[in-house]
C-alpha positions in Angstrom: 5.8 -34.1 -15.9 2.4 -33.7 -17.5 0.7 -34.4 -14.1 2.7 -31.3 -12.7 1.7 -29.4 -15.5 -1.8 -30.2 -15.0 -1.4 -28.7 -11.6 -0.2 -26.1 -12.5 -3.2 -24.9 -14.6 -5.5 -26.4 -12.1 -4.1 -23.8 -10.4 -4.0 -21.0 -12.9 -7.8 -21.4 -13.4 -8.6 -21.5 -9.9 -7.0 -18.0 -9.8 -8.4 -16.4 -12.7 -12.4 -17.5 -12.2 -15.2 -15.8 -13.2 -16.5 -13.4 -10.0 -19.5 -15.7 -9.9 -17.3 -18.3 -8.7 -17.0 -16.8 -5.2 -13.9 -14.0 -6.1 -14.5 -10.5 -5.6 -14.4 -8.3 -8.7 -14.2 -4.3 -8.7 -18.0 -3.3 -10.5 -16.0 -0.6 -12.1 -13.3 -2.7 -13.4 -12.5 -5.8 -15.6 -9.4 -6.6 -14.3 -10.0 -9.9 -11.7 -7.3 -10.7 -9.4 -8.3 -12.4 -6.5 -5.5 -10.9 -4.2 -5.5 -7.4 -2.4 -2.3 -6.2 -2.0 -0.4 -2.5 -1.3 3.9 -2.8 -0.6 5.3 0.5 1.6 8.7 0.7 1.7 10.7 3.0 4.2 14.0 3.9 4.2 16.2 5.9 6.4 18.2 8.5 4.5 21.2 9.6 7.2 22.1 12.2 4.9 19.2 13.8 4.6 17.9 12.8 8.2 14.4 11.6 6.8 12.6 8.6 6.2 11.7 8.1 2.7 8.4 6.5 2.3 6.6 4.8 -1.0 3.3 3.0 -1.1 2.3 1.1 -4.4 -1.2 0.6 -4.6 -2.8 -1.4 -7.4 -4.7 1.8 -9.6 -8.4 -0.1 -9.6 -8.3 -0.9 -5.9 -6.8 2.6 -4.7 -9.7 4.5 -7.2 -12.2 1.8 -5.6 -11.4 2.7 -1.7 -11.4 6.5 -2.3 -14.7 6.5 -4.4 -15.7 4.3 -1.1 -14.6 7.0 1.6 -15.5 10.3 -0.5 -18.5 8.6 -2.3 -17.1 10.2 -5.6 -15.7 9.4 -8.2 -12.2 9.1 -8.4 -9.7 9.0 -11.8 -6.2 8.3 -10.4 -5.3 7.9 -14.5 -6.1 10.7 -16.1 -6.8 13.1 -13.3 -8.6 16.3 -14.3 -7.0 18.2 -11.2 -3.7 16.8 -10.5 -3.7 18.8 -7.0 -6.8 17.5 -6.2 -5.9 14.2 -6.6 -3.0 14.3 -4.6 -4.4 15.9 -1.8 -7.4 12.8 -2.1 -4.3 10.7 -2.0 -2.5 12.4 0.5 -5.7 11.9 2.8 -6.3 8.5 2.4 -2.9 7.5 3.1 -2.6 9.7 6.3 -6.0 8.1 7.9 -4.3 4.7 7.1 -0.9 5.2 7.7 0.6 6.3 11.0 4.4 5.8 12.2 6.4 6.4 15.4 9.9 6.5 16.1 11.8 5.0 18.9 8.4 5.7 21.0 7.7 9.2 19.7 4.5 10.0 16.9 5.7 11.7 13.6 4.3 13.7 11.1 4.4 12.1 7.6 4.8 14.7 4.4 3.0 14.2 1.3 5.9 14.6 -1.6 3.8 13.1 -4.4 2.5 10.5 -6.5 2.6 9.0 -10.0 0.8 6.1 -12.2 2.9 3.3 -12.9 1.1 1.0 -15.6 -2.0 -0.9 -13.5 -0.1 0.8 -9.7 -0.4 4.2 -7.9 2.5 5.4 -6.1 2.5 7.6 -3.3 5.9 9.1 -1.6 5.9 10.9 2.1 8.9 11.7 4.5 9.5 11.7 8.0 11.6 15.0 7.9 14.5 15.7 11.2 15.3 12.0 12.1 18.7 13.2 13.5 20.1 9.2 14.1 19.4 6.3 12.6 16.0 5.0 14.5 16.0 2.0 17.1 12.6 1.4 16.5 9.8 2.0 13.9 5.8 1.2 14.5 4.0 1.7 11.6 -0.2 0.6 11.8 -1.2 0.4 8.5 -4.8 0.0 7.5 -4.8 0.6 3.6 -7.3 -0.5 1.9 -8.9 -2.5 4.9 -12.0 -0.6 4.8 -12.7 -1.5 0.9 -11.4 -5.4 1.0 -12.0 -8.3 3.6 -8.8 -10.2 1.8 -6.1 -7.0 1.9 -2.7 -7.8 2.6 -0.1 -4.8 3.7 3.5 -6.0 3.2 6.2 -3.0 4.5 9.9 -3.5 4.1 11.9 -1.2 6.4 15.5 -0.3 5.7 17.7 1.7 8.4 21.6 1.4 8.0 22.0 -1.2 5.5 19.6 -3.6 7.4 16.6 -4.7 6.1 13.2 -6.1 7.3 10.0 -6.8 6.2 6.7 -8.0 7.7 3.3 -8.6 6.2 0.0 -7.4 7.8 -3.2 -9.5 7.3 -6.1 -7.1 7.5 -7.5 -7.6 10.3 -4.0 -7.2 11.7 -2.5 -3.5 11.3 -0.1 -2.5 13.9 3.7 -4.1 13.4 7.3 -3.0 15.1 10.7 -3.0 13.4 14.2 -3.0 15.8 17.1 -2.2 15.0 
């Protein structure tokens, strides 16, 4: 038992080392966690005939890659110009995000996004998805271009079925059947 423990913080302090120990740490932030990691979910609504898309992006990371791309400074927090924001958002997802369904290239639509505690959440739709899709390719790149480490995990729901799949940056492309 006490040797299992000892692992166990072994591990914990592995985890949580100083930057100087060979982790990456955000210049802007305090916060150290050695992972890089967004989740997209997407779910077909039949009723509606969309796909419902959400991205949760940790806050520090997502403020760190668009201060990367725009080279500005970016306050996902306590935005000063909500709109602005979201179209910043909006932008950065779209560059990094593309879909097509059953072969075909859709258009995503920004709906939004919100601060959740230490995560960013972004919401799109794939509007006039008449029957439930056969097959969904999503490449997503978020993130990639601010962190060697970044993971992309996507769980993808169509009629009660669910599947998920986890990108590796280099790795960005991924195909769902149904």
């Amino acid at each position: 038992m006490a040797v299992s423990l000892f692992k166990w913080i072994g591990i914990c302090l592995i985890l949580w080392m100083p930057a100087s120990n060979g982790f990456e740490m955000n210049d802007r932030h305090d916060n150290l966690h050695p992972l890089y990691v967004t989740v997209s979910e997407f779910n077909y609504n039949p009723k509606d005939r969309i796909i419902e898309i959400s991205c949760k992006i940790f806050t520090n990371d997502f403020e760190a890659a668009l201060e990367k791309a725009l080279h500005a400074k970016v306050d996902l927090s306590v935005p000063g110009d909500k709109k602005a924001v979201d179209k910043l958002v909006n932008e950065y997802v779209q560059k990094h995000l593309q879909l097509k369904v059953d072969g075909k290239p859709v258009l995503i639509e920004f709906v939004g996004s919100e601060k959740e505690t230490d995560a960013t959440w972004s919401y799109f739709q794939v509007s006039n998805i008449m029957t439930a899709p056969q097959k969904i390719e999503i490449t997503n790149s978020l993130l990639y271009d601010s962190f060697d480490g970044q993971i992309n995990i996507m769980h993808v729901s169509v009629s009660g079925n669910r599947k998920s799949q986890k990108l590796d940056k280099p790795d960005s492309y991924v195909v769902f059947q149904f």
